[in-house]
Structure formats: C-alpha cells, structure tokens
LUMBADO-917129 format. One record per residue: residue in one letter; x, y, z of N, C-alpha, C, O, CB in turn. Coordinates in pm, whole numbers, plus 50000, padded with zeros to 5 digits. Glycine has a CB too. Example, Ala and Ser with C-alpha at 12.3 -4.5 7.8 and 13.67 -1.06 7.14 Angstrom:
BEGIN
a513194943150780512304955050780513204967050780514244966850846511314955350905
s512854977550708513674989450714512905000350787513415011450804514084994050572
***
This chain:
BEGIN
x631762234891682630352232991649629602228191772630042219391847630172222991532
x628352234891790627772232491905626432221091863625902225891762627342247691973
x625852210791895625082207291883624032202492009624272192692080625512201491808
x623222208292017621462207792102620882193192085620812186491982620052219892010
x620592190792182619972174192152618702173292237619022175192355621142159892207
x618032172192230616682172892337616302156392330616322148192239615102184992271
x615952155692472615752145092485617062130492540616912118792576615162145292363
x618212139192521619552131692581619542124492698620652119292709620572140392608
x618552120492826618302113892887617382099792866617032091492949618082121392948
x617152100792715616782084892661617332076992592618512080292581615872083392600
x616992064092513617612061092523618052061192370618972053792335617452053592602
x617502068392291617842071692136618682084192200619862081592175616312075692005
x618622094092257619252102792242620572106292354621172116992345618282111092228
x620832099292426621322090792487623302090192384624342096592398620012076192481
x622922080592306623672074292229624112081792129625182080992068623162064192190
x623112090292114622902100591997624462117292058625302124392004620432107292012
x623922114692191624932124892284626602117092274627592120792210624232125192487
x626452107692346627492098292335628672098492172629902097792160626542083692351
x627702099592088628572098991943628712110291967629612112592048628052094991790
x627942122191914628462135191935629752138391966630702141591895627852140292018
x629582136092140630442144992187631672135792155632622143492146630182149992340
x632032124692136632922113092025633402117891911634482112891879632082101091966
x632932126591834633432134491734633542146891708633632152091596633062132191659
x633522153791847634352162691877633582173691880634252183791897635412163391800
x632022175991866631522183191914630752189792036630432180692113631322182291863
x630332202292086630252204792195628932201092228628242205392136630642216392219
x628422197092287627042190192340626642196592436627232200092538627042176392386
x625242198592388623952203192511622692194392520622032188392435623252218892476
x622612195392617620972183392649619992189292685620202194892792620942171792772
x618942190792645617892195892701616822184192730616552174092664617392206892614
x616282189292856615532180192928615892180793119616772185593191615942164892849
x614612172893136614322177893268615402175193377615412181093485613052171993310
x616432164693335617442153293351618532159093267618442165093160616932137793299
x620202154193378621622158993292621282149893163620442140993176623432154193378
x621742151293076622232140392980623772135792980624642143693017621942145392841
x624232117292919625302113492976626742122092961627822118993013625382100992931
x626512131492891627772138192826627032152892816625842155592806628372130392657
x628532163692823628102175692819627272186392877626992183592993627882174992754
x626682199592831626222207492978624872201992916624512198292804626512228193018
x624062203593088622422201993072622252215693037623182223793036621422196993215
x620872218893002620282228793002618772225293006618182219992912620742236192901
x617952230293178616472224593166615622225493113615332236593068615902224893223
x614932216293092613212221392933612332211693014612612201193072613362213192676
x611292217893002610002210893023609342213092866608972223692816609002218293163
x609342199492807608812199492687607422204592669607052209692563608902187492645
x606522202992793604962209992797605262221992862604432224992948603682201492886
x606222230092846605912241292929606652255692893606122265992935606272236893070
x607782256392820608612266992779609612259892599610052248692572609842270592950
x609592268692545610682269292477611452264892476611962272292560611052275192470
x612492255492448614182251792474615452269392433615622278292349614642233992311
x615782266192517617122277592514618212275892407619242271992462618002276792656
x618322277092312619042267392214619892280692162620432280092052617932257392083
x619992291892236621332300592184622642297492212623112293692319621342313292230
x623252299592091624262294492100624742279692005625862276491965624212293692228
x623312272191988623872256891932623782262691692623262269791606621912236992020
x624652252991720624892257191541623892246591476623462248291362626832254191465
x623522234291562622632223091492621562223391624621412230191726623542205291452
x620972212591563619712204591665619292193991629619232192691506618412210891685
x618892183291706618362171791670617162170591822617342171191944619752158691644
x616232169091753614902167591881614642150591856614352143291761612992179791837
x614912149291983614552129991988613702131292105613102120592119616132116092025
x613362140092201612522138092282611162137492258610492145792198612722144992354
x610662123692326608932126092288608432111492445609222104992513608312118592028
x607372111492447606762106092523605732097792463604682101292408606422114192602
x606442081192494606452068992426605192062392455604752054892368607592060692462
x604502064092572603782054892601602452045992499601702051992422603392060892707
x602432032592521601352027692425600302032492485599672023192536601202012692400
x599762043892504598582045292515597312039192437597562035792321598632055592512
x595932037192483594752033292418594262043992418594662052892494593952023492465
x593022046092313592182052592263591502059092333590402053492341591622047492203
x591572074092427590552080692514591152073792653590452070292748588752076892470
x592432072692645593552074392782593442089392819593162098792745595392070592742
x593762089292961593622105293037594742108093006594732120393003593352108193203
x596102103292970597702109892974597682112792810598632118792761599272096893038
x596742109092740597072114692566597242128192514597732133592415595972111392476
x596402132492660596672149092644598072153492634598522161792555596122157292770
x598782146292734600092149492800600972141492665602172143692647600312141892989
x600292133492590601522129892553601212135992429602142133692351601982114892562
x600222143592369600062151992269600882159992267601732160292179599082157192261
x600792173492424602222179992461603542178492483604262187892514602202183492532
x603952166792468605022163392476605452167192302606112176192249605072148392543
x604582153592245604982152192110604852164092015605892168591966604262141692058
x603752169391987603252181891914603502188991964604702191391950602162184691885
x602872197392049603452211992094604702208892151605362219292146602542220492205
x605282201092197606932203192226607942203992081608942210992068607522188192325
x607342194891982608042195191905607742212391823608822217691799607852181291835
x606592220891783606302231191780607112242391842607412252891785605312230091813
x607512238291992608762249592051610062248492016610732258591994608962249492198
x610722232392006611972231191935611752240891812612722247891788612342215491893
x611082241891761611292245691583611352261591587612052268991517609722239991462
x610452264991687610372281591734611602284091750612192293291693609582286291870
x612162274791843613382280091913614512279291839615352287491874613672273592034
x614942269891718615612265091635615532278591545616602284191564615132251191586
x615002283791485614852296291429615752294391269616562301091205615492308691548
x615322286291260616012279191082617292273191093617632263691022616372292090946
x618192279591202619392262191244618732249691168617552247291145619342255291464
x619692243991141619892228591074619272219891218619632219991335621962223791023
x618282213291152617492207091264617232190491222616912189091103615942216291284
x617282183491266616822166691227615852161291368616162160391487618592154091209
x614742158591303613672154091395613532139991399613222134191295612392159691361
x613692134491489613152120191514612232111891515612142104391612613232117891577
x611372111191414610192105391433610302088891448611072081891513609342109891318
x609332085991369608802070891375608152066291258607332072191187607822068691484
x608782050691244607942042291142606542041291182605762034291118608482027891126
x606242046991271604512044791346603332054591281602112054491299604502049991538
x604082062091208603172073891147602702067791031601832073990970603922088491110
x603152055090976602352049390902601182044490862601212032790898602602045790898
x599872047190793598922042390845599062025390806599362022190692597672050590798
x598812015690908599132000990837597671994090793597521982090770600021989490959
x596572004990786595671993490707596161998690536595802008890477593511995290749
x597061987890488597801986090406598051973190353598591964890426598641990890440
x597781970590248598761956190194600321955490140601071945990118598041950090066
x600461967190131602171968990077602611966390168602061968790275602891981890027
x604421957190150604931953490263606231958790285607061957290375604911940690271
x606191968190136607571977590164606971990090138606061993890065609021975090060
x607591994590204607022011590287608082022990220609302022390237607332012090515
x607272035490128608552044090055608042054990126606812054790127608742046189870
x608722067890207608062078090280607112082790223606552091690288608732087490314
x606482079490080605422088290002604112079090081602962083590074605532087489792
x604422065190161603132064190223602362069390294602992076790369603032058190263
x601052069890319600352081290379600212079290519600292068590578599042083590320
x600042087890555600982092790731599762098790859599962100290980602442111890694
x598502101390780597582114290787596122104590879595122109790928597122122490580
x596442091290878595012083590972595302072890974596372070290918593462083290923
x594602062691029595232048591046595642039291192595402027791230596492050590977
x596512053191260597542054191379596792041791482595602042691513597622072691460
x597662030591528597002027491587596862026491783596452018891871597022019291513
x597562040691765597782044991919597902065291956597602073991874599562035791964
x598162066492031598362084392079599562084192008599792093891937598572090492271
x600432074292011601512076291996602132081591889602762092091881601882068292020
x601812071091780601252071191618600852085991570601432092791486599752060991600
x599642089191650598972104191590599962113591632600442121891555597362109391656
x600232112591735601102124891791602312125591712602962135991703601532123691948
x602542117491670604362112991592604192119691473605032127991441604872093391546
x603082117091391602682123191257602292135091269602852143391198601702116791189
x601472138691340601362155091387602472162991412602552173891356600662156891512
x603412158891493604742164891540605602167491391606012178791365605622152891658
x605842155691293606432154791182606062161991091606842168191019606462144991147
x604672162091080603912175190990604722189191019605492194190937602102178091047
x604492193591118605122207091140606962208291149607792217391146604422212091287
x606972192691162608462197391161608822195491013609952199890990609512188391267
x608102189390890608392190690720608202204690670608902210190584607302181290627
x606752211990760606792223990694607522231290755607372243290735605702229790672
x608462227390840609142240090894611122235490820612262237990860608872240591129
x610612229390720611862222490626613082219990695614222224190674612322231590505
x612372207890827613452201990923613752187490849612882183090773612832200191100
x614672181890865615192165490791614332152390913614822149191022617692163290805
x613492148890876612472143190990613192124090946613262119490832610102148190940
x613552117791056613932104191027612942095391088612452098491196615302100791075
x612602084191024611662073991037612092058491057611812048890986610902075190924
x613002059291202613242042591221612112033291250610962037891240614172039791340
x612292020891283611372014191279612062005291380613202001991345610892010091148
x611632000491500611801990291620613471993491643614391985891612611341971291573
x613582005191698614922009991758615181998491845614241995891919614892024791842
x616651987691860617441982391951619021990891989619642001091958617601968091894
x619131978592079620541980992106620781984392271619951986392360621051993792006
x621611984192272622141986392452621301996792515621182006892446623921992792478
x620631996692636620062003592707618602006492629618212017892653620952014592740
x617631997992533616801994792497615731994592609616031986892701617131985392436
x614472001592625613692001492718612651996192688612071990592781613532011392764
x612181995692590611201995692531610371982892473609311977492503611532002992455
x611681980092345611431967992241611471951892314610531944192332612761968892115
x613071950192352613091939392365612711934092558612041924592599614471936492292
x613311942592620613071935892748611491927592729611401915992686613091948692880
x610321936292771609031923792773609141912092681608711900792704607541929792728
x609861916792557609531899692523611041889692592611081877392595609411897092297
x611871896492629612731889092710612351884092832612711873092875613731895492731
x611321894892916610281888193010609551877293014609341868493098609511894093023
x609111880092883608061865992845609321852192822609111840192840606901869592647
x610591858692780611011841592707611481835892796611741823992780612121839192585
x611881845292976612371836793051611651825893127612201817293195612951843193120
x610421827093109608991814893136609401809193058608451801693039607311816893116
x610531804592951610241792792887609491789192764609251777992720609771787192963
x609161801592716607671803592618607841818892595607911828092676605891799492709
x607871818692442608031834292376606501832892268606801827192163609981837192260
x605451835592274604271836092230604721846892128605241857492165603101838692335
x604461843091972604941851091877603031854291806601991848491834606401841391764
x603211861391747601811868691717601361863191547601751869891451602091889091728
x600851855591535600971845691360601801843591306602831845591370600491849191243
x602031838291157603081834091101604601840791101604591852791130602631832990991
x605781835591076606701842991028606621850890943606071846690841607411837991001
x606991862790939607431872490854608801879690832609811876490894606721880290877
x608751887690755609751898690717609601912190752608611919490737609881899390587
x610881914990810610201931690883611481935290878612411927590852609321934091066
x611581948290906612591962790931613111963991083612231967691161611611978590900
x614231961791134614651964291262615481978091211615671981891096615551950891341
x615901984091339616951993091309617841995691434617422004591509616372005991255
x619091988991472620041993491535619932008291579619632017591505621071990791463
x620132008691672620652023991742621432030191724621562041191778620932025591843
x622292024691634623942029391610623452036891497623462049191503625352016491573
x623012030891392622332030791261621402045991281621712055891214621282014591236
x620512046291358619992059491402620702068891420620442079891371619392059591501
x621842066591500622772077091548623772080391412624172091891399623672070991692
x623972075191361625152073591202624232085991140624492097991142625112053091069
x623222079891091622092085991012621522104491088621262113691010620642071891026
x621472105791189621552120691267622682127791275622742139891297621252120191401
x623882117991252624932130691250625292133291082625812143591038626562126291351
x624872120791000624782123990829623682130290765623502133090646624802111690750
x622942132190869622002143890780622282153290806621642162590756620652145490786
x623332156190893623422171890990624922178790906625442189690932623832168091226
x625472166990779626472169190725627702162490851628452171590885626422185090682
x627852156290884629012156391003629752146491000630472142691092628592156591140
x629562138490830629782122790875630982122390720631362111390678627812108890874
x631392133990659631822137090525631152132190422631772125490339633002133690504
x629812134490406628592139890317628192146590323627702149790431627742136790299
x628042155490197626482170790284625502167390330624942156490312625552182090192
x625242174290380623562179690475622482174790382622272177790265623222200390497
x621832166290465620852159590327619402170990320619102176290427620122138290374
x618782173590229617802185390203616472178190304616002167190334617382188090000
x616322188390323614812188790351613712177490337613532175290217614372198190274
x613152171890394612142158090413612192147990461613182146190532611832152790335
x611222136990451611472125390545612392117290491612792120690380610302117390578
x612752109290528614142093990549614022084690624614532085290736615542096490606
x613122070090569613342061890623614372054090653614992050090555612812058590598
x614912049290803615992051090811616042032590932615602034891044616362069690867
x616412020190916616332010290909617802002390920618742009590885615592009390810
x618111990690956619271978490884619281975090791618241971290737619411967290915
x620541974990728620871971790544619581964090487619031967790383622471959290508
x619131952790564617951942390499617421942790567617771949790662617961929590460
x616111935190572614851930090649615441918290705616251911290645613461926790559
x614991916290828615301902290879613931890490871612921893390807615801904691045
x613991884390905612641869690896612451869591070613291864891147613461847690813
x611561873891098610961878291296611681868791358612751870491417608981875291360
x611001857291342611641842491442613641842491445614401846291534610951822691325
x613921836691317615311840391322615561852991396615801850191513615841841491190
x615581860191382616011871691466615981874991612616731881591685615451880391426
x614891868191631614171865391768614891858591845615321861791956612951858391763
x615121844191759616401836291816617561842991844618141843391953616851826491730
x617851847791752619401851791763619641856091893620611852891961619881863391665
x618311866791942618251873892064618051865992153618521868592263617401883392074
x617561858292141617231846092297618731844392283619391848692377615981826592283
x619541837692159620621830992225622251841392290623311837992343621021819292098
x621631855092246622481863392329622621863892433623661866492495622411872292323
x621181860692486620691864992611620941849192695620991846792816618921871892598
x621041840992583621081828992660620311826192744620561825792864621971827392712
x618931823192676617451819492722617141810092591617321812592472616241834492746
x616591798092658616561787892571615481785892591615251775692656617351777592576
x614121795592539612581796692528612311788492396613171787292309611991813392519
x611401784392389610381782492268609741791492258609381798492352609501772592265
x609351794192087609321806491992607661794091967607601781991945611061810991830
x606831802091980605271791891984604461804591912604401815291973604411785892189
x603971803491806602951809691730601351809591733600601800091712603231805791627
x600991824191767599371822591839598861832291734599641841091698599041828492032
x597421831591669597131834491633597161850191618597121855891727596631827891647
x597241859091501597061870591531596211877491584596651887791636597201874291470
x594631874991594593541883091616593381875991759593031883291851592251882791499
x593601861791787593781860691939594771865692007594741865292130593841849391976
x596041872291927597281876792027596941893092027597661900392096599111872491957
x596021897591962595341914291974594741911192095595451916292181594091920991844
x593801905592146592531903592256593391899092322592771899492427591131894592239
x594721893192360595201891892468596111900592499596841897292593595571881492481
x596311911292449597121920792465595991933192485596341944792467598201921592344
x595161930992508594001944092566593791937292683593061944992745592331947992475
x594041924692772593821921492847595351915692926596381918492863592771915192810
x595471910493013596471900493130596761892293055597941888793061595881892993268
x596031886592970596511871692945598181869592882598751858692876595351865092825
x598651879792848599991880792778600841889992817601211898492736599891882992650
x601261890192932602001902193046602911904992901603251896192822603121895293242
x603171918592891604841919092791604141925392692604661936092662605831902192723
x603061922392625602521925292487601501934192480600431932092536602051914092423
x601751944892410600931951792385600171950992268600421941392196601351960692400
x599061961092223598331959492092599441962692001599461957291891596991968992070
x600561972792045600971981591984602521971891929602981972191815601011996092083
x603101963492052603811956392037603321938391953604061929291916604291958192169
x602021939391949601401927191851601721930191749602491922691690599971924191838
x601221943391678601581948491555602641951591517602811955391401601101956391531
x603491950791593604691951991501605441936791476606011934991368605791963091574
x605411927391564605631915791526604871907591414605131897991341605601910391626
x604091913591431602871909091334602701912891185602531905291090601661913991392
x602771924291184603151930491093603801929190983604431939790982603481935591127
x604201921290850605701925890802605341935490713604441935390630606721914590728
x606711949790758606841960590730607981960790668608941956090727606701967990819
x608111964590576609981966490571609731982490469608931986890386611241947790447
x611011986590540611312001190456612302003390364613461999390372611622011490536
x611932008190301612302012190167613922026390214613812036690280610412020390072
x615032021290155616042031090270616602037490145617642043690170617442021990398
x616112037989978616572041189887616802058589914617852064389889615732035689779
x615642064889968616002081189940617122080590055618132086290015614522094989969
x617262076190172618552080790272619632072890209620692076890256618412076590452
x619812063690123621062060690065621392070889945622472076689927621032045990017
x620282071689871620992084189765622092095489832622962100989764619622094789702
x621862098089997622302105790048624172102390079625222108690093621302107190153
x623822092990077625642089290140625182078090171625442067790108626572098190289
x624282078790291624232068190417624022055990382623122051890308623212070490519
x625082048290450624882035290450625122026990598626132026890668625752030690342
x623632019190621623782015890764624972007090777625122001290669622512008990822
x625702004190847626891997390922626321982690989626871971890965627492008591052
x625281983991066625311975591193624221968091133623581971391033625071982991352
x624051957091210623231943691195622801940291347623201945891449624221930291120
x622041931591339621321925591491622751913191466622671906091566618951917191489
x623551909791406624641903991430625771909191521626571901991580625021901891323
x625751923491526626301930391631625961926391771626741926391867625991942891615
x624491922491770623761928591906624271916991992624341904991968621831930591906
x624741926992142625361920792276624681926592383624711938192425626931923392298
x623941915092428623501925492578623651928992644624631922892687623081926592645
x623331938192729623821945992821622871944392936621881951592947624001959692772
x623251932093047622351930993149622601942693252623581950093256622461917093211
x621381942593342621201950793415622101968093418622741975893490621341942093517
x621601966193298622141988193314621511993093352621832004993362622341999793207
x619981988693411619612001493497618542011793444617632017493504620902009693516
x618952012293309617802019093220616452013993247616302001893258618032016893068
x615202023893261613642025293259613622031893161614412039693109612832031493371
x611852024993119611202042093008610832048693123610302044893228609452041492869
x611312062293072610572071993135610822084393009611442083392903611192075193306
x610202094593059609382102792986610962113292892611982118092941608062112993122
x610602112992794611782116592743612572108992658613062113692555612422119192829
x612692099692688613072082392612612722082692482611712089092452612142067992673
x613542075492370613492078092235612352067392236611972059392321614922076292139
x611942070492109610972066192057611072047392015611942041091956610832076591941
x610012043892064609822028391999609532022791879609512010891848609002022892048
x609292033391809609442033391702608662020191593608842020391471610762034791713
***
C-alpha cells in the first residue's frame, strides 16, 4: 500500500510520515522539501497539481499557518496554499481514499457553547486568514466526500507553533495567561497521527465514511494545570499571572506581549472543548495525554511554509 502525504516536511505531517512508513507502508511526500522518510516527490502547493499516481491513499496536511491579520498582503498566498492547494490534492486524488487535515479554527467562536459537536457552524466568525482559508479548504474537501479531521492546539515533539512562544515568555520568569482559568481541548500529535491512519482503515477498523471528526485528548484539561505541567517539563519555574482578557487582545496587536498573538489569546482564552463522540463511534480511541509530553530541546524545527496546522 502506497500512501501520499503532502505536506511531510511539517510538523503534523512529519510524524504523520514517520508512523506510516512504521507500519509498513510505502511513503511519498509531496512538497517543496524531502520529507523525513521515503521518496520526495516536488509540489508547489500554489502552482501545479500533486503527482499522486501510483498512491492507493492520501492524507493532505499541508497548509500555510501563519496568524495573519485582516487585509495582510500574504492572505492571498495563504488562500493558495490552503484553498486552491487543497482543490488540486482532490483533482489529483481522483476519488482515492483521502483524509484532510483541517482545524478546530473553522469554528466560528462568537459562541457561548463550550463543547463543540462538528454540526457547529464553520461558514463566518474566523478570526484570522487562517480560520477562513481552513473552512474554505474543508468545504470542498466534504463535497468532494474526503474524511476532513478537526484537531484543536496540536503538541508534541518538534511543535513550532503552540508551545515554544509561550515557553519564550515563561523563561522571563512570567507566563502572562489571558483571564480566568478554563477548560479546553489539547490534542497530542500522536493522537492526530492514530486518528489519520484509522480513518484510512489501517489501524484494524474500517475506513470511517465520509465527513468531519473532531479529533482531540480523551478529556479536556483545566489551561493553568496543564500549563504547569509544561513549565515543569521544561523545567522553568515561571509564574502563571492572569491579565485580563480584552487587555491581553490589545497587547497582542501590539509589542507589549512578544509570544502572543490575537490568535494565540484566543485560544487560551477561550474554553473550547470538543465533542470526540462521532470519531469514537468509529473505533478511535485517543491513547496519549499531555502526561506523555517530554521535550525535545533544540531539534531545530521552524514554522515554515508547509508545517501542520496550529490548529
């Protein structure tokens, strides 16, 4: 069995290659970059088709992460990345068994519900390029009856994204948390990767049908606890100091909070938790916990363009 992975030079898909070719299938990467395992094959996601003769599956994790703001000059680019790249995977896929990678970000969060079932609405809200492009991309990949997955704050080894800035911030001594404690949805990387090779049938469950799957850790964790846990992996003995939410938005459009974005306020801020009932009907059951999580200093990993999603 051949399986296509686009995007294998980040860091969801990455790991995603890594299991693969771990269970014994033949691996291809597409993207501009080898991926860690198996043959490359080059794609410019804004520019051609992927070459995908030959693969019996596919999983598209490539997209282009950046928190962009509202009427940024690169939104174009990251429209093409996300939408029309994801538009050529599906061309090129030609009804192959396909699993798309999206994001808990397609959510719209002016919302009071704090548990999230994929029937939430997906269609405005977004509060970045990122967001719109993610839901746009996912649209065409439901009607093109691909298995679309929806993690929410991807960790784990070679993490580019999530945790380093606020590990930035905690080595000052001071981890500025965005209002009260809450309850939210993390999701291991492993957990992502489990969940892409069990929808693809590969894990001894069938092939889960057609639609979205929110896809998460067994429970919700409580932010701070969790937070800790991660300082004390990292063995950084910061204070966890709580700033207002609507003052930790305005300092994240500005300097005053190197590390934090609008995009990264809201999700700390936030409590989200997902609802993982339709991907368990399926088989799946996540494995891993942030009790797992061990860091991995200096690997070397950047975002760069291609990089799984932050989800």
């Amino acid at each position: 069995m051949r399986i296509a992975i686009t995007g294998a030079t980040g860091f969801c898909g990455a790991h995603l290659a890594r299991a693969a070719a771990q269970s014994g299938l033949d691996v291809t990467c597409h993207g501009r970059r080898p991926g860690p395992v198996g043959r490359h094959l080059p794609w410019d996601a804004t520019a051609t088709d992927p070459d995908l003769s030959g693969a019996d599956l596919v999983v598209h994790c490539a997209a282009a992460v950046a928190d962009l703001p509202p009427g940024h000059r690169d939104e174009a680019h990251q429209y093409a990345v996300n939408v029309t790249g994801t538009r050529r995977v599906l061309r090129a896929a030609a009804g192959r068994p396909l699993v798309h990678v999206s994001s808990a970000s397609v959510y719209d969060p002016r919302t009071a519900a704090t548990v999230l079932t994929e029937d939430h609405p997906t269609a405005a809200g977004h509060l970045n390029a990122y967001g719109r492009t993610k839901a746009a991309a996912e649209h065409h990949a439901l009607a093109a009856g691909a298995v679309v997955l929806r993690p929410r704050a991807v960790y784990g080894p070679g993490d580019p994204h999530l945790l380093p800035p606020l590990l930035a911030r905690a080595r000052r001594g001071l981890l500025p948390l965005p209002g009260p404690d809450t309850a939210l949805s993390l999701t291991a990387v492993a957990n992502l990767t489990d969940a892409c090779l069990a929808a693809l049938g590969l894990t001894g469950t069938p092939p889960w049908p057609p639609g979205a799957y929110n896809i998460a850790d067994p429970a919700p964790y409580r932010r701070d606890s969790a937070l800790r846990h991660v300082l004390t992996a990292h063995r950084l003995p910061a204070r966890i100091a709580h700033v207002p939410a609507p003052l930790a938005r305005l300092a994240a459009r500005t300097t005053l909070l190197p590390g934090l974005t609008p995009y990264t306020v809201d999700l700390l801020a936030r409590g989200v938790v997902l609802d993982l009932t339709r991907a368990r009907a399926q088989g799946w059951h996540p494995r891993h916990t942030l009790a797992d999580y061990r860091p991995v200093e200096s690997s070397g990993h950047r975002p760069r363009e291609g990089d799984g999603p932050p989800c």
